[in-house]
N, C-alpha and C positions, 0 to 999 in steps of 0.2 A: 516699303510703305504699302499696305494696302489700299485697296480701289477706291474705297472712302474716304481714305486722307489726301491719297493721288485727286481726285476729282476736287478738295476742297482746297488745293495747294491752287488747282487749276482757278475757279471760281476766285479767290483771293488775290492771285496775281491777275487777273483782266480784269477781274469788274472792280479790284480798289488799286493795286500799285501801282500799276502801268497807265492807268487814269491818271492818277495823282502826279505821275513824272510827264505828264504829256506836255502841257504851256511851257514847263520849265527848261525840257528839252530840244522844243519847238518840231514834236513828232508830227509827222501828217494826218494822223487820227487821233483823237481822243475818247472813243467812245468804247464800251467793252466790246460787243457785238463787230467789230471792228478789228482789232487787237485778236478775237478769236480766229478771226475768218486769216489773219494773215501768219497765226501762229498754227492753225491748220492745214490751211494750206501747201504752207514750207514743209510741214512735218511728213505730208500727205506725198506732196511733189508733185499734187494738178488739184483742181479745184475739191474739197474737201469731200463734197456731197458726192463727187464719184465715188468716191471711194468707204464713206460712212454711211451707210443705211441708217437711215433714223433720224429722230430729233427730240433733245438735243445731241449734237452730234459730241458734246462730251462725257456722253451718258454712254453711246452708243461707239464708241475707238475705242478697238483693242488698248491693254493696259500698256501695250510697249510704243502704239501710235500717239497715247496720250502723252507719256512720259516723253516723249520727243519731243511732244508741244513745249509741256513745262519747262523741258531745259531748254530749249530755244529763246522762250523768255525769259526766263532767269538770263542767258547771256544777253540780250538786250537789255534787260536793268541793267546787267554786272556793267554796261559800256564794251563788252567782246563781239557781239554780232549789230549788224545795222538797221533800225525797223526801217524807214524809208525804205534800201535794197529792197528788204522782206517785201515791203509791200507795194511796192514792183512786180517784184517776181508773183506777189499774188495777183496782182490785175492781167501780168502775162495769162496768167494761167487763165484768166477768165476772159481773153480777149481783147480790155481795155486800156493794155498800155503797151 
C-alpha cells in the first residue's frame, strides 16, 4: 500500500474504529488522539515524539514505523493484542504508571 492509503488506513482505524469499539469493550481510552499516542508509542518503544520529529507525527514516521502502528491496532480490534497492557506500557514510557 502506498503512503496515502497507509496514512488513511491509519486516520480511519483511530479516529473512527477504535472509537467506536471503545464503551463496548470497556477500553481505558476512548478518544483518537489517545489510541494514537499508545499505538505510537508501542510501535516507537519509548514515548513517540522521541523518536518522530514533527507533527503530525503520522505524517512524519517512517512508512515501516507507521505500518507497525497500524497492525498493532488492527491486532487490538482483531482481540490478539491488549490496548489496556498497551497503554501501560505507554504511560511507562512517559513516566506515569
Amino acid at each position: 500500500m502506498d503512503r496515502e492509503e497507509l496514512e488513511q488506513v491509519w486516520l480511519t482505524l483511530t479516529r473512527e474504529t477504535m472509537p467506536s469499539l471503545a464503551a463496548e469493550r470497556r477500553w481505558p481510552v476512548r478518544f483518537d488522539h489517545c489510541f494514537q499516542r499508545i499505538l505510537l508509542d508501542n510501535a516507537c518503544g519509548q514515548v513517540w515524539y522521541d523518536a518522530i520529529t514533527g507533527r503530525p507525527a503520522y505524517k512524519h514516521a517512517d512508512a515501516s514505523l507507521l505500518e507497525g502502528a497500524v497492525l498493532l491496532g488492527e491486532q487490538v480490534v482483531a482481540g490478539e493484542a491488549d490496548l489496556a497492557s498497551l497503554n501501560q506500557q505507554s504511560l511507562r514510557f512517559r513516566g506515569r504508571a
